[in-house]
Structure formats: structure tokens, C-alpha cells
N, C-alpha and C positions, 0 to 999 in steps of 0.2 A: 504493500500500500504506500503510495509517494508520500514523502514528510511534509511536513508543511511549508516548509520554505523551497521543496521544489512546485508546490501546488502555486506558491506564489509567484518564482520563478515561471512559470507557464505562463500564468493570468498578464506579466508586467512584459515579456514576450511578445506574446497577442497585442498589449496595448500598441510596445511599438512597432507591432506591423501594420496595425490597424491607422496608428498616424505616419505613416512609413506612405502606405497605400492612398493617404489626403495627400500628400505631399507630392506624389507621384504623379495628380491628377489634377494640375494648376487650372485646369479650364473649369474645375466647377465653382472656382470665384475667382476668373479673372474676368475682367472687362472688356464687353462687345463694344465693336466696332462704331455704335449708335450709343455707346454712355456714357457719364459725364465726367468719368475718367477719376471718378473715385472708389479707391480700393479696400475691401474690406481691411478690418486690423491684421500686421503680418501672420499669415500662420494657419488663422484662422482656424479652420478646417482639420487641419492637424492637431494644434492643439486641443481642439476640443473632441478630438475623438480621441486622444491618447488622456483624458481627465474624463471621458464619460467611459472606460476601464478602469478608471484608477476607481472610480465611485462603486463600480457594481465587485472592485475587491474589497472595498471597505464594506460594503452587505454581508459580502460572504463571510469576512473577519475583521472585529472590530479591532482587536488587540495584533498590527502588527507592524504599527509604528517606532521601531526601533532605526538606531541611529546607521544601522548600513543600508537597511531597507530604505529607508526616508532619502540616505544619501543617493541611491541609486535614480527612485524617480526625480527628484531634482535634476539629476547629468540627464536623465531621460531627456527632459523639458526643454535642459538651456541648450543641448543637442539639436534636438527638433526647431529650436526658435528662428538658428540662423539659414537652415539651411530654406525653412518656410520664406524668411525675408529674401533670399538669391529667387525662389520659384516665382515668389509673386512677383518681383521685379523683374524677371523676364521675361511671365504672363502677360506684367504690364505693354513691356515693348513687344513683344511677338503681338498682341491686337494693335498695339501704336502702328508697326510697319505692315500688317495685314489691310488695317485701314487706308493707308497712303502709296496701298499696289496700285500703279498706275495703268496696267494692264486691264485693270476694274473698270478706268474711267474713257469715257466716250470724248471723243473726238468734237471742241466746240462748236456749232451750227452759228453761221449769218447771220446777223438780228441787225433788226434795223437801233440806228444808234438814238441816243437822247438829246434833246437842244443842247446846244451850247458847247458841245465837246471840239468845236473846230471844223471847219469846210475841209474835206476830205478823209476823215477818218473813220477807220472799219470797226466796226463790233462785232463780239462775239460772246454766244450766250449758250448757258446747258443749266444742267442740274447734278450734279456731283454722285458720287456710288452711297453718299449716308445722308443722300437728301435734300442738301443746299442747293439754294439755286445762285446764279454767279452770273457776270457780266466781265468782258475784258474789250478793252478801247486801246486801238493801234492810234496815235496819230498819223497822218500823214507822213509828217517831216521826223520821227520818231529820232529822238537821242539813245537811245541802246539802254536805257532804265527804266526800272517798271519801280510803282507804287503802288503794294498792297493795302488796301483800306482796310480798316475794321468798323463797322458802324456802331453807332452806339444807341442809347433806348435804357435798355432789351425792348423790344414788345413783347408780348406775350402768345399772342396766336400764332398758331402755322405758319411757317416761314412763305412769302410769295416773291415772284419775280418783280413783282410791281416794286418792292421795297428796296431790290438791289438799283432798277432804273434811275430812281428818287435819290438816292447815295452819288449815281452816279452824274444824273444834274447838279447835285449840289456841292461838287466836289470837282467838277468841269475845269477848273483851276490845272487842273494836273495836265491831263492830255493837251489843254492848251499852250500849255508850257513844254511838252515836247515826249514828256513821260507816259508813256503805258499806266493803264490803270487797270487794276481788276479788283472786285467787289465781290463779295458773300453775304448770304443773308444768313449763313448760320445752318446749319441744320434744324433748329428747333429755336422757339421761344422763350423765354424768363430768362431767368438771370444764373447762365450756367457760363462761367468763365472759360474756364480749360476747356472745354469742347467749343468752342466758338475758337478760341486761340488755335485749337486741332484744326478747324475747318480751314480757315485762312491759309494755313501750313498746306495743307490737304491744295489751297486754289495754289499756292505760288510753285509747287511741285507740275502741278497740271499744265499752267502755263508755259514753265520749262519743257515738259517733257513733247505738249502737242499744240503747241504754238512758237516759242522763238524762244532765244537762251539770253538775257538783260548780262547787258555788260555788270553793273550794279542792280543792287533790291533794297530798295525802302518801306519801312513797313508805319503807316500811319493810323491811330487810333484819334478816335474824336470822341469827347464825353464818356458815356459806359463803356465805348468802344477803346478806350485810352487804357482801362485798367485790360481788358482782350490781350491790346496789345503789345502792351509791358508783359503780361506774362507767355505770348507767345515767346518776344526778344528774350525770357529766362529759359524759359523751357526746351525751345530748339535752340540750341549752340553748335552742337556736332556741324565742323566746317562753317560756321559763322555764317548761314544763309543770308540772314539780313544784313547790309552793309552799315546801314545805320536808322536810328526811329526817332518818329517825329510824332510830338503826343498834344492834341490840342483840344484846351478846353476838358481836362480831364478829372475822370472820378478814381484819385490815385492815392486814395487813404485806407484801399484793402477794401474788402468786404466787410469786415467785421468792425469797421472803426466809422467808412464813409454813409453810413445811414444813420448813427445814433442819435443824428436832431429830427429826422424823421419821426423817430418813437416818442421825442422829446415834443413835438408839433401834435403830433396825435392826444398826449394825454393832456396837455396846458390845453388846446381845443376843446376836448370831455369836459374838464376843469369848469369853463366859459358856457360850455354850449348846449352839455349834457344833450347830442342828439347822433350821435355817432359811436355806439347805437341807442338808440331811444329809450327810455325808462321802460317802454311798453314787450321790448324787444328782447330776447336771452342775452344775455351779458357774455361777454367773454375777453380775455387778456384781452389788451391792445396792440399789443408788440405779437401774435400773431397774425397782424394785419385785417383777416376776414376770416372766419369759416367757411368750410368749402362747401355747406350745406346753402348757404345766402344767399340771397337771389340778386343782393343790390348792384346798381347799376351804376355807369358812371355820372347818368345826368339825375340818379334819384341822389348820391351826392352834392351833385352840385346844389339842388333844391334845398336841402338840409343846410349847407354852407350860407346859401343867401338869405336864407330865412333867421338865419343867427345872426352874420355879416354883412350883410346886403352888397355881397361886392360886385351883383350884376347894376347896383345902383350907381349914379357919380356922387363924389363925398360929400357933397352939398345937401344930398335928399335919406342920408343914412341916419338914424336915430342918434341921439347921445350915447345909448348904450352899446351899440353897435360902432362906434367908432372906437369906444375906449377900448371894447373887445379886439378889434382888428392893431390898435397898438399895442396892446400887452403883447399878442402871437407877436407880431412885429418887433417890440424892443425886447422879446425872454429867449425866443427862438432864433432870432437873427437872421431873418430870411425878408425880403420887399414884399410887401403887400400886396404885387402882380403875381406870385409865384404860390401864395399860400392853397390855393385849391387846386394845383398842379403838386407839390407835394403831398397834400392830401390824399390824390387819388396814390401817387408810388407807395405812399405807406400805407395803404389799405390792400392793393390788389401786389404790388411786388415784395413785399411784405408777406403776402399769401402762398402766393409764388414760393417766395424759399422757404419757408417753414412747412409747406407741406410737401414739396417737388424734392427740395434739396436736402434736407435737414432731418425727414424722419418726423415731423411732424412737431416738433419742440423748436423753441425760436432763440437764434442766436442773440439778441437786442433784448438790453436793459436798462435799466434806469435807477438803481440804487447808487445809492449817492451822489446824484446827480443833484445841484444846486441851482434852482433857478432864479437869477434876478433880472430887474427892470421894470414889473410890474406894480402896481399902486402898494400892493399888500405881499411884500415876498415872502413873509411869516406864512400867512392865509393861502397862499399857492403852493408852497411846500411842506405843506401839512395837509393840500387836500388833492394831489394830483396822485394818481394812483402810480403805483412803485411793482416794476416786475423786473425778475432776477434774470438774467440769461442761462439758458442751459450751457452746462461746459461741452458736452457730448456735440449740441445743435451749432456752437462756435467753433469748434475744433474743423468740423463738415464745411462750413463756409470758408474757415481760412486754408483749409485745405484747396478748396477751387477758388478761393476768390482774393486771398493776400496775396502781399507782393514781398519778392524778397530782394531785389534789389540789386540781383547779379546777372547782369547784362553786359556781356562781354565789347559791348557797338556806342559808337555815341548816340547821345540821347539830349534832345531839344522837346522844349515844352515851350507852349504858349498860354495864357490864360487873361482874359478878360476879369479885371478885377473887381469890376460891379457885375459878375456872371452871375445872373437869380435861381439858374439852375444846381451847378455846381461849384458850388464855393470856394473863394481863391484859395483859400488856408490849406487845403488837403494837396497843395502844392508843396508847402514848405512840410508837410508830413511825410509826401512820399521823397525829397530832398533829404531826409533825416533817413528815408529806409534805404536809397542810392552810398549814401556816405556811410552806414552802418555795414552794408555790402565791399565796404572798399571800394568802390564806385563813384565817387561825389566827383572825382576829376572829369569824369564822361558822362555831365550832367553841366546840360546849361539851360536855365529856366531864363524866361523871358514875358512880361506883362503890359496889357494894352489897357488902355480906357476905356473899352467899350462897354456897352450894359448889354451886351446880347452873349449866346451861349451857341447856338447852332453852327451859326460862320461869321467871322469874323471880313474879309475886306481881300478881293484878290489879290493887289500886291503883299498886303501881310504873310500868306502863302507865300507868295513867288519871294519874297526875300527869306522866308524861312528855309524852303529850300535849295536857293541858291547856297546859302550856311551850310545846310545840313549836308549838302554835296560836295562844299570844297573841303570840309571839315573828314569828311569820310573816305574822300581819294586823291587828298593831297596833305592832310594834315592841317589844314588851320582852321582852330578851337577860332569860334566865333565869339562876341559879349554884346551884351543885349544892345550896347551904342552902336556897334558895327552892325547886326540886323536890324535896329532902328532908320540907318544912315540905307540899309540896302531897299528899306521900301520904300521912302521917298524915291529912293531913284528908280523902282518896280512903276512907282506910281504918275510917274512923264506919260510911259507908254500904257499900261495897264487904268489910272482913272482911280478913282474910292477916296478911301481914305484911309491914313496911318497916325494911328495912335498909342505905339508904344511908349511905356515910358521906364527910360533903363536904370534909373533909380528907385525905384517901386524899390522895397523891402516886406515879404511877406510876413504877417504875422503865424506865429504858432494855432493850430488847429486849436489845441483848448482854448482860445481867450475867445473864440464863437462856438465852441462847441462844450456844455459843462462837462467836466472831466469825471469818470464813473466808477463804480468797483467793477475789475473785472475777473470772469473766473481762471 
């Protein structure tokens, strides 16, 4: 009859074959070629099939917790740990280079091109093997560079081709300057960083392979599309695709940090307004944005906003109490009183978006400790605005796809409107702090305009930005905001608009508009 420490010997056997056999079999949690490129915790799989053994030996015997035995499954575990970490990282990249077979993708078809792109240049348009649909604009007179766009938003609905044309109007700056453009709508909607940054990768591969080979590649993000495309320029390095990135107007404070006035707007609103959602209506956190059972709309919103705010009113016909309402949001939140029911809706539906798409259903956004002033009564506001914690699990998921880490091998120019009512200038001199943290701050030159708009800024602003950003990446000269100041005036003889840089802007830190929080 076997002794007992061979019966155990058999049962701790079995376990590591049995996490032998997970380990063995990376496809049943690596990542498809359509997902958002987030990976279970290392191991997974293994480890829990070599601990759901260990449990059914502790049934069988409670007493055999001794110090060689114990020792053993320990080596078991830290055994198993690494070699899980090598499988799922090369799960990760066998679906990474599975996805970017170019043998997958089709050959682009003739499209008739969008105004504005320049008298005689060709388009070309498809839809990609994971769903995107894409535009690429030859000009005529083509300088041998192409600029990858990343758009920004998210939206949230199924991706359409109508959405990449629209990118490509308003972005006509490029091909008319001499540079190839190509555009993506993304595979999918919300707010999924690293696949969106995968797609773009996905177009600039495609355009090599079945259209023409760019002397140089620029990769440019605008708004939500800025933080895309900072971490595409982290994430593909191998051979330095990108020559250098151009990021304008951008949301570059990470996921997890660049929405916190959002949740911050949402509850000082409840605070005032108590109608988002109604006394009459199920309650539920705020910092999950919406539930996914709710029917609300964006204009049943809007009715609720104006009914509190009156901001479809002019400020002459709005009540007393309605005006003082719209300056407290205005001086506690820090946001223009044009932008207040446009960040409404992002915190209510993208807000929704990643706590139930991205996160597992728990919300990365909180609000403890957060201190609000400016309002008549900051006692009476921070003591009656409602307080939610972030989940560490739901943060960790977002800063997994959606921070930045700030190692980008290429130069890097930014531009940013400092009365920007969409994306606020601050989260410039944050992501400045995550480039320099990187070791990276030398290949970082940030540059600020006067404008009050967020979308686009002014054709020659473009055209001297990347006059800079081209002589800086194939001849070497690091540009300063006076000398792309000095290049759009002279952009703007032949081009027209107007330039309003101004190269002594000093940005302030993120907290002194954002109140600074606990976080997990």
C-alpha cells in the first residue's frame, strides 16, 4: 500500500502536469486578433490549475503541511510563474504578427477623393482584415513621406467610412503640403487605446506593402487620437517605423488621470441640479457614467441641462439661480461654460463605455479626496457632493490600455491651444513630466497657441509644425517654439489664416485645475 508521502508525491505530480498542460496551451488566453490587446494576469491558466490540485490535496489530507512538502509546492509555483510570463508574451506577439499578415489584407480600391486635398491627387480606400475602414491620399506632386493620422473622439458606434473621409477633409493640410496621408477609423468604437494604436500600425504596414515604400513616416494624433498615438510611437519600436510624431491638441494625461474632472463635473452638477439622475429614477455611482440598462439619450440630456442651466438660453434671459449654478461648475471645475454639456455627455456615455466594455464592469474614477473650491459655500459643496473610490482592479485595466509611459524612441512635437475647452492645456505639462520620467524630455518639444478652439487649429500652424518636425527628424535640428513660431508667419505669405503661437507660454501643472485625489 503506497505511504503517504508517495500518495502525495503522485497528487503534486499530477498538479504539475496538469499546469504543465495550461502552459503548453497559450491560445486559450491569448489574445485575438479583434481584442483590445489586454492580457489576462501572467500565468493564469496554469497557475490556477496547478492550486485547484493543491486544494483537492488538502481534502484529501489536512495535516501535510510540513516544511519540505510546503517547500516543494512553493518551487512548484515560482517555477511555473516564469515560464507562464515567456508563453503569454509570445501569445501576445504570435496574435500581434498574425494580425499585421499582410497577405490577409486586400489590395486598396479607387475612391473618389474628399474636397480640399489638392487638384490632382488619387485616393485610395478598403477596409482592413479586423474591420477598419481606411483612406490613403497620393498627392500629385508627392514628397516621398506619408503621415499616419490617428483621429480622435472615440465615438462610440461602429466604425464607418464616412468618418475616415471627414478626418481626411479636415486634415487636407497634409497632402496639400506634398505628404501622403492615410487614415483609420479604428476597428471598433469607445475608448480602446492599444487597438486603435494596433490599427494605425496595421494601415502604415499596408500602405508599404500594396501601395509605395515613404522615404520617411510621421505619425500624427489629434485630441483622443494624441494619446493612440503616443502609444503607438511606444509600442512599435522594432526598426523605428515612425520617423518622428506630431501630437496636436492632445488628451496626454493617461487614461487614468485625463478624465478625473469629468467625474469631478458630474457630481458638483448632482450637487446643483439633482437631475442626472432624477430623485424619481434608480440611483446609481456617478463615476460609472450610465447603466447599461438606461434608455437616456443625448438630447433627453440636454433637456435636463437646460432646464437647470438654461444654456440653450442667452445670459440675459437665464434666472438668478441659474446663472450662479453655471459659475460655481465654471469656477470649481474649470472648464468654459461653452463646453459644460459636451463634457456632460463624455462623462455619462464614455464613462459607460469603459466601465462596462473595458474594465469589467467596476470604474477606474474617483473622487476621494478631492477638494473643491471656488464656489459661494466650499464647506457646503464638500460635504454634500457625493464621494466614490476607484476600483484598483478597474485602474490597473485602463492604465494598462490607456497610460503613457513615455518611451518613444523618435522626436516628439506637441501643439496645444491654451484656451482648448475640450482638452485642457495642463495635461501637456503632465505628459512633459511622463516624457522626462522616460528619459525622454530631450525628444520632446511642446509648443502653445492662443487659440480657443480644439478641432484645428490654422493651416500654416500645421505647415510650420511640420516643416520642424521634418528637418528635426532627417537632419537633426531640434526646433523651439520661437523658430516654429517664426516658420508660420512665413507658412502664412502663401498659405493665409492665422498664427498665434506664443513661445513663452509656460504651462501650469495638471493639479492647480484638476483637485489632486487618493489614489489606489
Amino acid at each position: 500500500m503506497p505511504s503517504t508521502m508517495t500518495k502525495f508525491s503522485c497528487r503534486l505530480a499530477g498538479a504539475v502536469a496538469l499546469a504543465a498542460a495550461g502552459i503548453a496551451t497559450p491560445d486559450m488566453y491569448a489574445p485575438t486578433a479583434t481584442s483590445d490587446g489586454l492580457l489576462p494576469e501572467p500565468g493564469a491558466f496554469a497557475l490556477a490549475a496547478l492550486g485547484v490540485a493543491l486544494v483537492g490535496m488538502l481534502r484529501w489530507r489536512r495535516r501535510w503541511s510540513t516544511t519540505p512538502m510546503m517547500t516543494v509546492v512553493v518551487l512548484g509555483l515560482a517555477a511555473a510563474a516564469p515560464v507562464a510570463v515567456a508563453k503569454d508574451a509570445k501569445a501576445a506577439q504570435d496574435a500581434q504578427d498574425r494580425a499585421f499578415d499582410m497577405a490577409a489584407e486586400s489590395v486598396p480600391a479607387p475612391a473618389t477623393c474628399p474636397s480640399g486635398v489638392g487638384e490632382g491627387a488619387r485616393c485610395l480606400a478598403g477596409q482592413d482584415s479586423a474591420g477598419a475602414f481606411y483612406m490613403i491620399v497620393m498627392p500629385k506632386a508627392w514628397n516621398g513621406d506619408l503621415v499616419v493620422h490617428a483621429h480622435g473622439g472615440p465615438f462610440l458606434g461602429a466604425p464607418t467610412a464616412k468618418r475616415v473621409v471627414e478626418d481626411i477633409e479636415r486634415w487636407s493640410i497634409m497632402p496639400r503640403l506634398g505628404y501622403a496621408l492615410a487614415a483609420s477609423s479604428y476597428r471598433q468604437g469607445g475608448v480602446a487605446v492599444t487597438a486603435a494604436a494596433q490599427d494605425n500600425e496595421r494601415l502604415r504596414r499596408l500602405f508599404i506593402d500594396k501601395v509605395a515604400k515613404p522615404k520617411h513616416v510621421y505619425l500624427h494624433g489629434q485630441s483622443w487620437g494624441a494619446s493612440v498615438a503616443a502609444k503607438g510611437a511606444e509600442r512599435f519600436v522594432d526598426g523605428k517605423p515612425y520617423d518622428a510624431v506630431l501630437l496636436s491638441s492632445g488628451v496626454l494625461g493617461g487614461g487614468t488621470r485625463s478624465y478625473d474632472f469629468r467625474l469631478d463635473l458630474r457630481v458638483v452638477y448632482q450637487y446643483l441640479c439633482h437631475n442626472h439622475p432624477l430623485p424619481s429614477e434608480p440611483q446609481y455611482p456617478l463615476n460609472i457614467g450610465l447603466p447599461l440598462a438606461s434608455t437616456m439619450k443625448q438630447a433627453d440630456l440636454a433637456n435636463r441641462v437646460n432646464d437647470c442651466l438654461g444654456l440653450n438660453k442667452p445670459a440675459a434671459e437665464r434666472s438668478p439661480e441659474q446663472a450662479a449654478k453655471i459659475k460655481t461648475l465654471v469656477d470649481v471645475v474649470h472648464i468654459p461654460e461653452r463646453s459644460i454639456l459636451s463634457h456632460l455627455n463624455w462623462a455619462t456615455w464614455h464613462f459607460q463605455d469603459i466601465t462596462f466594455k473595458r474594465t469589467g464592469g467596476a470604474s477606474p474614477f474617483g473622487n476621494v479626496g478631492a477638494v473643491y473650491a471656488g464656489s459661494s459655500d466650499d464647506a457646503a459643496l464638500n460635504a454634500g457632493v457625493q464621494r466614490y473610490a476607484a476600483d484598483p482592479k478597474a485602474v490597473a485595466m485602463l492604465a494598462a490600455d490607456a497610460d503613457l509611459d513615455g518611451k518613444i524612441p523618435v522626436p516628439v512635437l506637441t501643439v496645444h491651444a491654451i484656451h482648448d475647452p475640450t482638452a485642457m492645456v495642463e495635461l501637456q505639462e503632465s505628459f512633459g513630466r511622463t516624457m522626462a520620467a522616460a528619459g525622454r524630455g530631450d525628444a520632446l518639444v511642446q509648443t502653445f497657441t492662443g487659440d480657443k478652439d480644439h478641432s484645428y487649429l490654422s493651416d500654416p500652424t500645421y505647415a510650420a509644425l511640420m516643416e520642424a518636425l521634418s528637418n528635426w527628424a532627417t537632419q537633426g535640428r531640434k526646433p523651439t517654439p520661437a523658430s516654429i513660431a517664426a516658420g508660420c508667419e512665413k507658412a502664412r505669405v502663401t498659405l493665409g489664416s492665422t498664427c498665434r503661437f506664443e513661445p513663452d507660454y509656460q504651462v501650469r501643472p495638471l493639479e492647480t485645475r484638476v483637485a489632486p485625489r487618493e489614489r489606489p
